[in-house]
Wavefront OBJ file of the C-alpha trace (Angstrom):
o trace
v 83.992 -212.078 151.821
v 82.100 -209.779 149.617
v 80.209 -211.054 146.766
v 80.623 -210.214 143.176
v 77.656 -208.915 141.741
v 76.057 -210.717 138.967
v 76.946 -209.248 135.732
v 74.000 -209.459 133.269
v 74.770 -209.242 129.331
v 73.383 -206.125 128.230
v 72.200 -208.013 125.245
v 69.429 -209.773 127.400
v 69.100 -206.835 129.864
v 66.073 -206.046 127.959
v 64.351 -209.695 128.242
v 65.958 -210.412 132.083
v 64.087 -207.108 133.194
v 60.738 -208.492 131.173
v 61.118 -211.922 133.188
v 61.502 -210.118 136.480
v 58.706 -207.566 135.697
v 56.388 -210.621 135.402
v 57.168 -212.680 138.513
v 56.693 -209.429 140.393
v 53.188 -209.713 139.194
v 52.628 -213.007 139.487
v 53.788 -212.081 143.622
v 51.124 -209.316 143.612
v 48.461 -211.712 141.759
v 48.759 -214.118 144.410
v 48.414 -211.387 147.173
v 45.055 -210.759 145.260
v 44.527 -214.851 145.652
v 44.921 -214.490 149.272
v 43.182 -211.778 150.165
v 40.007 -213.268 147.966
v 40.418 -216.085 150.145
v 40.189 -214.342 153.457
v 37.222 -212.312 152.387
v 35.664 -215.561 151.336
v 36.466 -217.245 154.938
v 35.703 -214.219 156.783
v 33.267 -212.184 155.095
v 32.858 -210.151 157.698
v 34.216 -206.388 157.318
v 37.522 -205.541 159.251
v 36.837 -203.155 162.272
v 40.129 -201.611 162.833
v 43.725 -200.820 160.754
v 45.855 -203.039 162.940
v 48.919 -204.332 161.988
v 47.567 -207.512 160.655
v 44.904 -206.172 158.429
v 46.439 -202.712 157.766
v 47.278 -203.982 153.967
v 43.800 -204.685 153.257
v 42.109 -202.028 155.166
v 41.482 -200.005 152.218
v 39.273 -203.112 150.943
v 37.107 -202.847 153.645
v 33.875 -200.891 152.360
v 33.823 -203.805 149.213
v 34.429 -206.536 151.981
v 32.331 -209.647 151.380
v 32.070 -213.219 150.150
v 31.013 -211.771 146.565
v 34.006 -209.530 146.216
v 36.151 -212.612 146.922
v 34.923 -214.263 144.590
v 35.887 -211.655 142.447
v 39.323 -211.153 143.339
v 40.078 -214.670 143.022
v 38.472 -214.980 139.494
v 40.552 -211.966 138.743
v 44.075 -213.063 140.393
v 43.532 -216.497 138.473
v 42.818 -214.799 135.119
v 46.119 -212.910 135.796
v 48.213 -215.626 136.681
v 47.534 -217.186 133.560
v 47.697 -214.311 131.275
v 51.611 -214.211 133.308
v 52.626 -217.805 132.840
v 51.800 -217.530 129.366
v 54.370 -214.678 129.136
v 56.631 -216.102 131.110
v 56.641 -219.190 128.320
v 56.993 -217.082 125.437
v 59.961 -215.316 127.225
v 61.714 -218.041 127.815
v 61.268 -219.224 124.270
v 61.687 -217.886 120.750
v 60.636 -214.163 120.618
v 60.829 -211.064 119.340
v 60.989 -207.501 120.343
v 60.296 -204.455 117.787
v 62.257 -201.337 118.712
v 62.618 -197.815 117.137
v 65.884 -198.729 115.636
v 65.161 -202.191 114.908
v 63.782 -205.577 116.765
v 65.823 -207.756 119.310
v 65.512 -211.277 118.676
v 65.968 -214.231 120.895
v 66.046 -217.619 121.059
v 65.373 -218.960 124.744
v 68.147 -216.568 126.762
v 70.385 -216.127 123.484
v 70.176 -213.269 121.536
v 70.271 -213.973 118.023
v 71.700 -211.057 115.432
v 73.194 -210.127 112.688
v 69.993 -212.537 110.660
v 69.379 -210.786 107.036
v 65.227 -210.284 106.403
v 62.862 -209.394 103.965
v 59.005 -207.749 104.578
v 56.889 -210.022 103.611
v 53.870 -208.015 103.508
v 52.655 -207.340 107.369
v 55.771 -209.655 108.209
v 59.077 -209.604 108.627
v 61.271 -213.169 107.310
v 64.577 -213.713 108.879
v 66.850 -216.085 107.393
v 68.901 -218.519 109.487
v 71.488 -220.195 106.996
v 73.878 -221.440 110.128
v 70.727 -223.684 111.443
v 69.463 -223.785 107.973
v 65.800 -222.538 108.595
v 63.381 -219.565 107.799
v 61.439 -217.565 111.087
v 58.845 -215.336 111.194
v 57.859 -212.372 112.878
v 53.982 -212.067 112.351
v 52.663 -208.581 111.836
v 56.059 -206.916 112.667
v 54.984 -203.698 111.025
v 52.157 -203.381 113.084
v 53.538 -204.516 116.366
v 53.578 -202.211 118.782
v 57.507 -200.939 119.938
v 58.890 -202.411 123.047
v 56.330 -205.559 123.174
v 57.333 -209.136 123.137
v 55.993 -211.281 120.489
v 56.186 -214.815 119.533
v 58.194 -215.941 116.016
v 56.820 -218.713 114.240
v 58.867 -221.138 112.139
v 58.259 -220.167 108.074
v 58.716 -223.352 105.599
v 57.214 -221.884 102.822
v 61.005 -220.159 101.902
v 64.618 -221.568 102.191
v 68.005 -219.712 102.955
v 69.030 -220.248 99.562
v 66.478 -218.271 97.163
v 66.384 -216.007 95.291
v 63.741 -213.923 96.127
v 62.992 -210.034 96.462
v 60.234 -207.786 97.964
v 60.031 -203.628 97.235
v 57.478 -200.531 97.166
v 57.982 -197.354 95.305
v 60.437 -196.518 96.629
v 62.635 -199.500 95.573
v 63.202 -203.198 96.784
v 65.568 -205.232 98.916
v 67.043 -208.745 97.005
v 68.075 -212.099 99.017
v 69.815 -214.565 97.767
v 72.452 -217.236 99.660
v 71.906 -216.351 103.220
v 72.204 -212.482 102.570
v 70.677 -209.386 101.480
v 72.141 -207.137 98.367
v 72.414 -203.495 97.721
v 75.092 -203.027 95.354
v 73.532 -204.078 92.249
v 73.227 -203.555 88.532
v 69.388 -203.883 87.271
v 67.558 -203.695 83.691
v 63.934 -202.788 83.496
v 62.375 -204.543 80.706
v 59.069 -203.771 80.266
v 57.534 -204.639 83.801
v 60.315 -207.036 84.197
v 63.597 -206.135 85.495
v 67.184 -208.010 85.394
v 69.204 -207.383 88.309
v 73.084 -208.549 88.141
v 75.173 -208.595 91.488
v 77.920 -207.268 92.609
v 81.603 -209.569 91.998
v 79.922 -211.966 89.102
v 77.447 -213.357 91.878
v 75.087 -214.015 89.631
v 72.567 -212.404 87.630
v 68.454 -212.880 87.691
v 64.925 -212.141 85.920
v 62.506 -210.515 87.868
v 59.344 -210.860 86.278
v 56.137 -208.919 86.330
v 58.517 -206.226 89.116
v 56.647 -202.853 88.068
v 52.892 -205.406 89.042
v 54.243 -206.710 92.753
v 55.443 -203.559 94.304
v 53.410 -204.380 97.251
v 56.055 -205.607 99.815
v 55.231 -209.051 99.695
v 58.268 -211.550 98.792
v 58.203 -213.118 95.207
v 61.077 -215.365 93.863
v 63.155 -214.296 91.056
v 64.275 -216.292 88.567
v 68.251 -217.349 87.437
v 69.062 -215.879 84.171
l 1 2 3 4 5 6 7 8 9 10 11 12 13 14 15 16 17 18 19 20 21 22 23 24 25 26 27 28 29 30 31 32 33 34 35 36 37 38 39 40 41 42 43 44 45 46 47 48 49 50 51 52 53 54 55 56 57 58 59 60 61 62 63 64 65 66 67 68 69 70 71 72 73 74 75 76 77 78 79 80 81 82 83 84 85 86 87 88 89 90 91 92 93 94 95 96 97 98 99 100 101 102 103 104 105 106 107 108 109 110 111 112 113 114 115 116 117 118 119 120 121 122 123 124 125 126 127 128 129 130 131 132 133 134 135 136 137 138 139 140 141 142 143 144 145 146 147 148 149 150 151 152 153 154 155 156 157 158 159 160 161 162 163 164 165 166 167 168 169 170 171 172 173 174 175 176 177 178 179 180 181 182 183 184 185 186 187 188 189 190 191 192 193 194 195 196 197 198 199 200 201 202 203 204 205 206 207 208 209 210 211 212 213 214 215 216 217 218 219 220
């Protein structure tokens, strides 16, 4: 009977290739082991191609107990630097993109999260598990690399808080982010008043904090 092939959520695609891409190096890193070991046990250069040492042949002209050494120092190095991927993959990450940032939690994707800069950072705001995450230097991580998220206690799901530039600012409050607003400048203050009654609040000092970091606005 013909098997079914596995069908992989194209959600996690992305992070089930990034698992597989690393235990294919940690194969090739300990090939590397091995062969260090061999030249350590038999420093001696290979004379011939043959079957058996036809992988390595190419090795032979740095052939010697000291390049071994090497390899194995290297291949050790790089199985470390892969189980420490392999860890953060398999736990709570995050993965900038040109169109936004994946973000998982173990195998799960996670989306649909509102968030706020917070200077270098990006805060996502978790009101069904009632916490705040992380993702440290988001707008200078580089697109398409994995990166862990850090748990944030300094801010709630509740608020109210805001963050903005020049060009304008984004406002949080209850678990979600708000475009459709009224708003008041006052000085360097502003009063911004939701959309549907939701309630309305002081910003104070706004035209001094344009610098993308997240302040807390006040109820008014």
């Amino acid at each position: 009977m013909k098997k079914d092939k596995k069908v992989v959520n194209p959600e996690i695609k992305i992070l089930e290739d990034a698992i597989v891409n690393r235990y294919v190096r940690m194969i090739s890193a300990v090939a590397l082991f091995g062969i260090g070991i061999w030249m350590i046990i038999a420093p001696v250069k290979p004379d011939h191609a043959s079957v058996e040492k036809g992988s390595v042949y190419l090795l032979k002209e740095i052939w010697s107990f000291e390049a071994g050494v090497v390899l194995i120092v290297i291949a050790i190095a790089a199985t470390i630097s892969i189980i420490l991927k392999l860890r953060l993959l398999y736990n709570t990450n995050f993965l900038r993109t040109e169109s936004g940032y994946y973000f998982f939690e173990g195998k799960k994707r996670r989306k649909g999260l509102p968030s706020i800069r917070d200077d270098e950072d990006l805060l996502v705001f978790d009101k069904e598990h009632k916490k705040v995450v992380k993702f440290p230097n988001y707008y200078k991580t580089k697109y398409n690399k994995f990166k862990k998220v850090v748990p944030e206690t300094k801010y709630n799901c509740e608020g109210p808080y805001w963050s903005g530039d020049s060009s304008g600012f984004t406002f949080f409050y209850k678990g979600k982010n708000y475009v459709d607003m009224e708003f008041e400048i006052r000085d360097n203050d502003l009063v911004v008043k939701l959309s549907n009654n939701e309630g309305r609040f002081y910003i104070k000092d706004y035209k001094l904090h344009k610098d993308n970091k997240v302040w807390p606005a006040e109820f008014y």
